[in-house]
Structures are given as structure tokens and as C-alpha cells.
C-alpha positions in Angstrom: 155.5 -27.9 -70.9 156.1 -31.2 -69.1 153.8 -33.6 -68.7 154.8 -34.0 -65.0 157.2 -32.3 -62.6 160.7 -34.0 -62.8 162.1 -35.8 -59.7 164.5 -33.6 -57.9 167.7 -35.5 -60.0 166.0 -34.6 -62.7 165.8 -31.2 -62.3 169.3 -31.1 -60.7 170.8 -32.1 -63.8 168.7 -29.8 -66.3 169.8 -26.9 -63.8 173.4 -28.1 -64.4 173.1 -28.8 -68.3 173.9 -26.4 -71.4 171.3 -25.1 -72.4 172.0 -26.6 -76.2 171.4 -29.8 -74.5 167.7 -29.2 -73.3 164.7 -29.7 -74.5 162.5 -26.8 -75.3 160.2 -28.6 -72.9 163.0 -28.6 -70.1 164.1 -24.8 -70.5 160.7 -23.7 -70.4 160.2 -25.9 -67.3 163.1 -24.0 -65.8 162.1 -20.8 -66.7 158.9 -21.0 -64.8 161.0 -22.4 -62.1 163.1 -19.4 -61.5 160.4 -17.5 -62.1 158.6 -18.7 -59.0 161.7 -17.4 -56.7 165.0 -15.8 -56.9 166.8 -18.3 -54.8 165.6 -20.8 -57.8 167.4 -18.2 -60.5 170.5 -17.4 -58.8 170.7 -21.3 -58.1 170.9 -22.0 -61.8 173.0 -19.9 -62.5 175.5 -20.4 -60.6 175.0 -23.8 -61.7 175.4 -23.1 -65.0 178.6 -21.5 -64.5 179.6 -24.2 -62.3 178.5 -26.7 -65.3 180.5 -24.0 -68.0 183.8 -23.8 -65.3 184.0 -27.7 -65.8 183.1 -28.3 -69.4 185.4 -25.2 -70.8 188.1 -26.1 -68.2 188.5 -22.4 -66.9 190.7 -23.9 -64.1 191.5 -22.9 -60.7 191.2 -19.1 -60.4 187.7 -19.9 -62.0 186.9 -22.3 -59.6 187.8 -20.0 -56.6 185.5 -17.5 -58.3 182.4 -19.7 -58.7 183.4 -20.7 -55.2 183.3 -17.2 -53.7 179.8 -16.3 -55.4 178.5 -19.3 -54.5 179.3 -18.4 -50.5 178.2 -14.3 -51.5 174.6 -16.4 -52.4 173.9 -17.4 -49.0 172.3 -20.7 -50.3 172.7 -23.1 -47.7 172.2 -26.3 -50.3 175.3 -24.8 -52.7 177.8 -23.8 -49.6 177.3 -26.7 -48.4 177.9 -28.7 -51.7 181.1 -26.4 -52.3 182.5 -27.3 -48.8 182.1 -30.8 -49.6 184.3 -29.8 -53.1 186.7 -28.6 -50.5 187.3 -32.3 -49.6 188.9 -33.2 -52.2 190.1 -29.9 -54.0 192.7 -31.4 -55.8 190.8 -33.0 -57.7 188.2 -31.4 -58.3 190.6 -28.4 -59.2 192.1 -30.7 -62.1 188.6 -31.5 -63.2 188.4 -27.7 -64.2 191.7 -27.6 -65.6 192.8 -31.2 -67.4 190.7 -33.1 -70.2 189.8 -36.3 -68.4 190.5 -39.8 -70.4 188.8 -43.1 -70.4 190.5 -46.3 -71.7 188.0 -49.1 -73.3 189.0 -52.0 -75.0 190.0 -50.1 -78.7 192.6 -47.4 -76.4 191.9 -44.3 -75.1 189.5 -41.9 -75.2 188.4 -38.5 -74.1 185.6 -38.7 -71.7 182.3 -36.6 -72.4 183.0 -33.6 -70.0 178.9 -33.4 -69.4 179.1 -37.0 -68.2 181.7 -35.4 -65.1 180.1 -32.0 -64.7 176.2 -34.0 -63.5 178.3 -36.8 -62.0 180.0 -33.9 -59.5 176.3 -31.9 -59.5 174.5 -34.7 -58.5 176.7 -36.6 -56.0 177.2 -33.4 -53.8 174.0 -31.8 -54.0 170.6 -32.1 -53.0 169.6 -28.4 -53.2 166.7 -29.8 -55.6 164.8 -32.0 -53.1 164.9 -29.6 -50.4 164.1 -26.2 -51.8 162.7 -26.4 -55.5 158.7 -25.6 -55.4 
């Protein structure tokens, strides 16, 4: 288990990351999380399918899904993260759909799609700080 409870980013991001990509410490710190409360469980999973939708590009009719469970959740923290998505759906509709590109000084290159999926998690949402135990 974890030495000491992340900060609310912290956990915001494991909540959002593929599971291959945590530590055994972090999955078991997330399992007793949504353990503790349902709202906790069906908050990462939807993030998690939020986090697949984006690194899989499933695209639009995706998106709306997620969207529509999200809003069937009744989890104040996630509607209110996916009206702020609404802003600027265009966007954030070609996130799910295109392969997103970098240029650096050698060209181009593809840009790690976990790098976008916690850059839009953790801009728009503070779920974490506000109702994690």
C-alpha cells in the first residue's frame, strides 16, 4: 500500500490511467478507494473509459456515449467536467478520433496519447479534491 495518501492530482490521474501503467501499489490504493463508496467505483470507471475513448480513438459516437453515462451517473464533479468538454467539442471530438502530432527539432512525431488523455482529466476536473475519502 502507499506510504501516504496521494494529493487529489494524484489520484486524479491514477483514476484516469491504464491499468498497465500502475503500480501494484496504485491499483491496490484504488481498489480500496472504490471500495469505500460506489460513487468512488463508478467515477473510475467511467474514467477509465473516458481515458480508453481517448487513447484507442473510438471517436465521436464513443464520445457521446461516455457522455450520456456520465450524465445517467448523476456525479456532479463528472457532469460538470463534460459540460465544460462541451466548450470546445470540436476539439475535443478530434482528440477521440485523430492521432495528435508534435514537431521537435529532428521532424515530427506522434504524441504519447496518455500525455493528452491526464492533460484533458486534470485541467477539467476536480472530482478528486472534493469527494474522494
Amino acid at each position: 500500500m502507499l506510504q501516504k495518501a496521494p494529493s487529489a492530482r494524484s489520484t486524479a490521474l491514477m483514476l484516469v490511467r491504464a491499468a498497465e501503467n500502475r503500480t501494484p501499489d496504485q491499483t491496490a490504493f484504488l481498489d480500496q478507494l472504490c471500495r469505500s463508496d460506489p460513487r468512488v467505483a463508478t467515477a473510475f470507471s467511467l474514467a477509465q473509459t473516458f481515458g480508453q475513448l481517448l487513447r484507442k480513438r473510438e471517436g465521436k459516437p464513443r464520445l457521446a456515449y461516455w457522455e450520456a453515462a456520465v450524465r445517467a451517473s448523476g456525479i456532479t464533479e463528472l457532469i460538470d467536467f463534460v459540460d465544460g468538454l462541451a466548450d470546445d467539442a470540436e476539439a475535443v471530438a478530434n482528440g477521440c478520433s485523430l492521432i495528435l502530432v508534435q514537431r521537435d527539432g529532428r521532424g515530427v512525431r506522434q504524441q504519447s496519447q496518455m500525455d493528452q488523455t491526464e492533460l484533458l482529466w486534470t485541467s477539467g476536473i476536480s472530482f478528486a479534491s472534493s469527494t474522494l475519502p
